[in-house]
N, C-alpha and C positions, 0 to 999 in steps of 0.2 A: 504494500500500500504506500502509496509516495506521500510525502507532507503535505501536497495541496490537498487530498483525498481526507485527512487525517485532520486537518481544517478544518471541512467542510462540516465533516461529519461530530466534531466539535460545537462548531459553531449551530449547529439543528439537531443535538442532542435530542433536545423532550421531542421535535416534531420525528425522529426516529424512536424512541424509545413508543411514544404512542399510538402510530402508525404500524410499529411493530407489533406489541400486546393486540392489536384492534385485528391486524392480518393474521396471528396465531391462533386465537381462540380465533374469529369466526371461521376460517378455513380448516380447523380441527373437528369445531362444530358439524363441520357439511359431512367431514370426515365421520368422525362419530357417528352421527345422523343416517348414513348410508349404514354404517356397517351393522348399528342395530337393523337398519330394514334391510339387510341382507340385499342389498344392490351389487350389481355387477362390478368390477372395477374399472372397465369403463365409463361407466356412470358414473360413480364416486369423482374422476378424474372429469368429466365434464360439468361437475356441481362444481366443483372446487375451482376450476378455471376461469368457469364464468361469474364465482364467487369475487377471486380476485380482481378480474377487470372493472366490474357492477361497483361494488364494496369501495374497493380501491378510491375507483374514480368520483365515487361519490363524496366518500371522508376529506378527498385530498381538497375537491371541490368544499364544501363545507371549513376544512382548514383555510382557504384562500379568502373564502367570502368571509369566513368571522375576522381574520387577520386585516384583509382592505377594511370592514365595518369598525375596526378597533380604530384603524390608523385614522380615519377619516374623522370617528369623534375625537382622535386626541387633538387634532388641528382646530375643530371647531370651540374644543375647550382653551385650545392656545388664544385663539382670535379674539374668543369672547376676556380674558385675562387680560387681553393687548388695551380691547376696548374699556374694561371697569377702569383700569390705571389713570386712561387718558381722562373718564368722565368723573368719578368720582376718588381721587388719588386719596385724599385724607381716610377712608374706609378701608382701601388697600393696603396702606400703613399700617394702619390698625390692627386689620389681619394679620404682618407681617409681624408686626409685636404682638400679641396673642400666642402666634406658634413658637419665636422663641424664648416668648415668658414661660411656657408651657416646657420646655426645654431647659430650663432651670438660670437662665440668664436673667439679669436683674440690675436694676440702677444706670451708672454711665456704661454698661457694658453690653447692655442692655439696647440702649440706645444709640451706639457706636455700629452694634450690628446690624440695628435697625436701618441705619444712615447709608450703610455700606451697601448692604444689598438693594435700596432703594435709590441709588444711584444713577444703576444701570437698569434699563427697561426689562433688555434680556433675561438678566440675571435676576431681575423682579419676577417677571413672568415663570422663569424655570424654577425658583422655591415654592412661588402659588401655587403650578403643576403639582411640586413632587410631594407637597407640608402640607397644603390644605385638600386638594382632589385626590393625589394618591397616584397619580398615573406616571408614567413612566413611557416616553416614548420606543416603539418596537423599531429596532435600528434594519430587522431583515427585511427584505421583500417579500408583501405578501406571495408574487407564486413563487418564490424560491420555499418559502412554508409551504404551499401546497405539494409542489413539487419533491420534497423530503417526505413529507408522509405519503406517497403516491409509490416511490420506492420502497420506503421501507414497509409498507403495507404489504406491496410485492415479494418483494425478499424475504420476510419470513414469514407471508403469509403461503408460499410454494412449501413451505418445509415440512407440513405434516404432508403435500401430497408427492412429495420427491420419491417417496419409495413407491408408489403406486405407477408414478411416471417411469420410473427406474424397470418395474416388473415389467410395464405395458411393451420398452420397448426392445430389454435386454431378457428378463426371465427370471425370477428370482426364488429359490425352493424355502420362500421364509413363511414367516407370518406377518403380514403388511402389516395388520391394524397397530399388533403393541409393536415392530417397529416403528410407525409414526407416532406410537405414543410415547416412546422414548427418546426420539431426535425431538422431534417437540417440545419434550418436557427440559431438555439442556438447550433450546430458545428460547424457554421461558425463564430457566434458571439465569442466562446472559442476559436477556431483557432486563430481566428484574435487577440484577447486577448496575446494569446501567441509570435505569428507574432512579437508584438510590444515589446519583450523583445529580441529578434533575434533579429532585425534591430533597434534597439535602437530609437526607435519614438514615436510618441503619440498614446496611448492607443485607443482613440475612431479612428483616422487615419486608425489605423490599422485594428478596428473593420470592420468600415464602407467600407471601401474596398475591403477586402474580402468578407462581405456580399454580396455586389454590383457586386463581379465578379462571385458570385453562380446565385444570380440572373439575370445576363445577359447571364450566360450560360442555364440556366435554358428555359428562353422566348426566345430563341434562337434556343434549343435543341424544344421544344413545338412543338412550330409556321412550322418549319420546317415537325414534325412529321404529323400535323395536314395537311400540304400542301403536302404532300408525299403521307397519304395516302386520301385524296381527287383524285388527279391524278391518281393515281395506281388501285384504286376500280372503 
């Protein structure tokens, strides 16, 4: 993997970590899902492909539109920030002393801060952002987000069905299903791995609950398969 690779995938961590979880469980699901109804593995392998592209292209969509909807309010909340300064400054003040009285500053130090940061319009605007609204501008490109979770939906949303692909076009004397339940369960174990560097938690936390939400989507996905097609036949 080159540095630029090692970047990238860096710098769109959660849009791979969630992209990935989302492609694992529901393409496990299909998975499951057939092999409780006793489907052919052709079939399994055409649920799961069109799982991927459907699924895929939908989340990634969805990642893109909620990413531009974000970006688009943070602007609109810059503007309106631009415009309170210009009309009523003494209130903005106010505000700006509020949040670091609230902060434990007090007296001339208080009011030195005050001064400083209301100097500059920019640097006015970018404290209201981050002290009073909470926002924080998103520096990626919305489709570069969509984009990341679009692969990584793919990438390891193919890995419960790589052995079924594997058998279809080489031959394999195994057992497919707890084969993909075992490559799947060590992407969900890396997932989760990764998970915990996104959400800044504990490493096994993060394992063990992603594991836990493949396999309850998994005997979930099954059990259903299995009672569908009892019913149906």
């Amino acid at each position: 993997m080159t540095q630029r690779s090692r970047n990238w995938i860096q710098e769109h961590l959660g849009e791979v970590v969630y992209g990935g979880i989302d492609g694992c469980v529901t393409t496990f699901a299909v998975v499951a899902g057939s092999e409780g109804a006793g489907l052919p593995n052709t079939i399994v392998i055409i649920l799961g492909i069109a799982n991927l592209i459907a699924d895929g292209f939908s989340m990634s969509v969805g990642a893109y539109l909620g990413a531009k909807s974000e970006k688009a309010r943070y602007q609109k909340e810059k503007r309106r920030e631009y415009q309170e300064i210009e009309e009523v400054p003494h209130l903005e003040v106010e505000e700006v002393r509020d949040i670091f009285s609230d902060m434990g500053f007090e007296g001339e130090i208080l009011e030195s801060v005050v001064a400083k940061i209301t100097e500059n319009e920019d640097r006015w605007v970018d404290v209201m952002m981050k002290h009073e609204l909470e926002m924080i501008e998103e520096k990626k490109p919305p489709f570069m987000i969509g984009f990341a979770t679009f692969i990584s939906f793919n990438i390891f949303g193919f890995i419960p069905l790589s052995i079924y692909v594997y058998d279809y076009v080489m031959g394999v004397d195994i057992d497919k299903f707890i084969t993909s339940a075992i490559i799947t369960s060590i992407a969900f174990l890396l997932i989760g791995w990764m998970k915990s560097y996104v959400t800044q938690s504990s490493q096994l936390r993060g394992i063990f609950e992603t594991l836990g939400l493949g396999l309850a989507a998994a005997l979930l996905a099954y059990f259903a398969g299995d009672l569908l097609e009892g019913i149906i036949s």
